[in-house]
ROSE-4610 file (N, C-alpha, C; in Angstrom, 1 decimal, always signed):
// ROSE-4610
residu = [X/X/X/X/X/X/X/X/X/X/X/X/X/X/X/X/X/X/X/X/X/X/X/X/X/X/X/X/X/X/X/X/X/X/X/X/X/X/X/X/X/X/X/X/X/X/X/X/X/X/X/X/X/X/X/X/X/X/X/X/X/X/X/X/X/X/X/X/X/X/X/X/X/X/X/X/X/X/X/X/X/X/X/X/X/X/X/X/X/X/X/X/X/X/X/X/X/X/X/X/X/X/X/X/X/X/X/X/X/X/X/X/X/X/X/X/X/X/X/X/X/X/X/X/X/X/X/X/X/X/X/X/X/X/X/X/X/X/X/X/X/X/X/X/X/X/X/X/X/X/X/X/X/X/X/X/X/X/X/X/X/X/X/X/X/X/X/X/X/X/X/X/X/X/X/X/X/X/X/X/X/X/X/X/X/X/X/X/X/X/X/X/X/X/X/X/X/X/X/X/X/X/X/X/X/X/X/X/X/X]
num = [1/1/1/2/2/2/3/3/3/4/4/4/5/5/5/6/6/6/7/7/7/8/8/8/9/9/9/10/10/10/11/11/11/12/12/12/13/13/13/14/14/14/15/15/15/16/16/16/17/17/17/18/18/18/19/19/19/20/20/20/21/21/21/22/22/22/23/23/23/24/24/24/25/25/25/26/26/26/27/27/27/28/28/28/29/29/29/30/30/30/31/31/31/32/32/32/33/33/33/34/34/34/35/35/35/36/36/36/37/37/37/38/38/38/39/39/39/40/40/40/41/41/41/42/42/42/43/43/43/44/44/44/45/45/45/46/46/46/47/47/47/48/48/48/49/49/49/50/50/50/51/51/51/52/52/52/53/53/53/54/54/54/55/55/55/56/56/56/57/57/57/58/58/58/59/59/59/60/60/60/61/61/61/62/62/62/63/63/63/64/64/64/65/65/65/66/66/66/67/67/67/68/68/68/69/69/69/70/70/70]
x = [+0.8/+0.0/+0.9/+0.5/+0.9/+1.0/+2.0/+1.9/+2.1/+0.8/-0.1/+1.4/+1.4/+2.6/+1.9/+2.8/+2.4/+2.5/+2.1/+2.4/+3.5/+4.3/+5.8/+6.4/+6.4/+7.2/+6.8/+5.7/+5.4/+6.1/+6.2/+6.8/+8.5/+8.8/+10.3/+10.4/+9.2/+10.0/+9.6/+9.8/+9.8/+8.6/+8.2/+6.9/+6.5/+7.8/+7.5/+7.0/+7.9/+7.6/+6.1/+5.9/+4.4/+3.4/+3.6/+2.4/+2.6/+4.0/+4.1/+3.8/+3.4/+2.5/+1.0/+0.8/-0.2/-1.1/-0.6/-0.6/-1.0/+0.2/-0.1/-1.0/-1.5/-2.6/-3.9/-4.1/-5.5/-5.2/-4.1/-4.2/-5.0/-4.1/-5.0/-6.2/-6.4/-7.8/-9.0/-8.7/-9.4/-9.5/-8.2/-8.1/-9.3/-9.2/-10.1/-11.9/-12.1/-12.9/-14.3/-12.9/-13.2/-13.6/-13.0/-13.2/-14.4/-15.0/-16.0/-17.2/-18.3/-19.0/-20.0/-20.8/-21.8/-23.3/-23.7/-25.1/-26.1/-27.0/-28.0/-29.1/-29.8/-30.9/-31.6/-31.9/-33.6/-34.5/-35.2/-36.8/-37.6/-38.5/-39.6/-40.8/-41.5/-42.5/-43.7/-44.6/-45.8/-46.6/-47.5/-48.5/-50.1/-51.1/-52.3/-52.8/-53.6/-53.7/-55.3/-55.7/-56.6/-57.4/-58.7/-60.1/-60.4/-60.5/-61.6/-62.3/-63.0/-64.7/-64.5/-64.2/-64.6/-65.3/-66.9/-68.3/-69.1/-68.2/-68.6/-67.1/-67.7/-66.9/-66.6/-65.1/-64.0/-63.8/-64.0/-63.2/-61.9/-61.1/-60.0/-59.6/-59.6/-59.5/-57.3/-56.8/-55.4/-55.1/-55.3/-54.9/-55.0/-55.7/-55.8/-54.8/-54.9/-53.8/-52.5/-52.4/-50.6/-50.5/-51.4/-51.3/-51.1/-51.6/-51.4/-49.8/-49.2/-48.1/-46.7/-47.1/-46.1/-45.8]
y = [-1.2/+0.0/+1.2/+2.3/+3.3/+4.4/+4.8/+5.9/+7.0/+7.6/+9.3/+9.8/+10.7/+12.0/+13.1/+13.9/+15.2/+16.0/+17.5/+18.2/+18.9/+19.3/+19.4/+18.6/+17.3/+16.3/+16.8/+17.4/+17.2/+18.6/+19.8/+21.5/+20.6/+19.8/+20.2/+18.9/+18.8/+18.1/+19.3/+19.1/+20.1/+20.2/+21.4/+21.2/+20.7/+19.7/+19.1/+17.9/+17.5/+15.9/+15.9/+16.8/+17.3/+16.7/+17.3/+17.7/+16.0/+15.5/+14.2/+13.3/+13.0/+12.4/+12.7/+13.9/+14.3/+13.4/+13.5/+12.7/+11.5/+11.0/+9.3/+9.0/+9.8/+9.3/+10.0/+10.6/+11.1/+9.9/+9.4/+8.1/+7.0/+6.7/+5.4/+5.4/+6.7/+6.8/+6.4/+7.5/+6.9/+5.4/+4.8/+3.2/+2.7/+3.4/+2.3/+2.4/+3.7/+4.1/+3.5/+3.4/+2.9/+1.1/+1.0/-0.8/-0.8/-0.2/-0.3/-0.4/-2.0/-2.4/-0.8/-0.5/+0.5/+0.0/+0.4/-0.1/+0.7/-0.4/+0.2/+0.9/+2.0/+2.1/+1.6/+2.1/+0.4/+0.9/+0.3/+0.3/+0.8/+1.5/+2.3/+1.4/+0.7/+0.0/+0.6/+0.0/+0.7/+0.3/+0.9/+0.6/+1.4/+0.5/+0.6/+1.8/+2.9/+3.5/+3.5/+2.7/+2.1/+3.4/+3.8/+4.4/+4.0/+4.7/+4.0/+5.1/+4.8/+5.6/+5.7/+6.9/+7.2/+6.9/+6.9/+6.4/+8.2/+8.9/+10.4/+11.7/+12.7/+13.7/+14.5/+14.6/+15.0/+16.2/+17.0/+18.8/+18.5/+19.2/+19.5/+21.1/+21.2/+23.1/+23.2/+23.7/+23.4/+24.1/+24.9/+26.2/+25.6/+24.7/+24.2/+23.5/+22.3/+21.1/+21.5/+22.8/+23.3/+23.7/+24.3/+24.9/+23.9/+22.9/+21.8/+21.0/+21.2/+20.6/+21.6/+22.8/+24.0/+24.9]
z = [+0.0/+0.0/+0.0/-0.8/-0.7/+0.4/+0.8/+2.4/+1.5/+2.0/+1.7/+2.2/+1.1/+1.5/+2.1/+2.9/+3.8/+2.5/+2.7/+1.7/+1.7/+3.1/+2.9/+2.5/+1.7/+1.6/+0.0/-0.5/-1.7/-2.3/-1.5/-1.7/-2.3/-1.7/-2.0/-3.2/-3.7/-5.1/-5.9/-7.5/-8.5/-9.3/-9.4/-10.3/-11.1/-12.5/-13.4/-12.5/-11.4/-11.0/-10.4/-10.6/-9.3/-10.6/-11.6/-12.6/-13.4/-13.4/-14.0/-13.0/-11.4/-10.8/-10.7/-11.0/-11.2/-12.6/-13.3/-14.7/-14.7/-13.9/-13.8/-12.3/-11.7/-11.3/-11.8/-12.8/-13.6/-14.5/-15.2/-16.1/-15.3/-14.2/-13.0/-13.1/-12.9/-12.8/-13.5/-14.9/-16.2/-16.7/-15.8/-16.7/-15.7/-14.5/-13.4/-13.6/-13.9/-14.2/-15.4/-16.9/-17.6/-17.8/-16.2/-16.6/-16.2/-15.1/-14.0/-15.1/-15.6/-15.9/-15.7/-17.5/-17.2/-16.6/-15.5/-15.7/-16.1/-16.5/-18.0/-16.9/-17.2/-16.4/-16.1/-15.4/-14.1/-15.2/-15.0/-15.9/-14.9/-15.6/-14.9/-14.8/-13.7/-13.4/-13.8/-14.4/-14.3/-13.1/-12.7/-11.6/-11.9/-10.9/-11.2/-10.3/-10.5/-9.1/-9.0/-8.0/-7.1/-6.7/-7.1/-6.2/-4.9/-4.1/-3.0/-2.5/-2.0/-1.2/+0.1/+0.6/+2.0/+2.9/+2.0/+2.2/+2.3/+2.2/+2.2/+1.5/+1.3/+0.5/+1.7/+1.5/+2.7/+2.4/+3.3/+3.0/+4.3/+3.8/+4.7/+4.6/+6.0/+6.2/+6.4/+5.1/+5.3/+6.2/+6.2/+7.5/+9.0/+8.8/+10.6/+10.3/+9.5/+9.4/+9.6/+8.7/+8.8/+10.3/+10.8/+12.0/+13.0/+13.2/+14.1/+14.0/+12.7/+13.0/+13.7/+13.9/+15.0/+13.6]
């Protein structure tokens, strides 16, 4: 396993070495990336949406409702 560098450890190498590690782990990356199997999107389910009867026609007063929750 690799041991994470401090970033003082990283100031005293040279900007080319910086930008050419830099490189070769945006390369790692893309190869890893690119292997990672694509998945296809989920499918969208259809579903039935079901009526039912109260037994009576409901009013609801919002203003109370909202008021009751603080």
């Amino acid at each position: 396993m690799i041991e994470i560098l401090n970033v003082s450890c990283l100031n005293q190498v040279t900007v080319e070495d910086r930008l050419q590690l830099t490189e070769m782990i945006l390369q790692s990356l893309k190869q890893d990336i690119s292997q990672k199997p694509v998945q296809s999107p989920t499918q969208n389910k259809k579903f039935v949406v079901r009526t039912f009867n109260l037994g009576q026609e409901v009013h609801i007063n919002r203003d109370e409702l909202y008021s009751e929750r603080g």
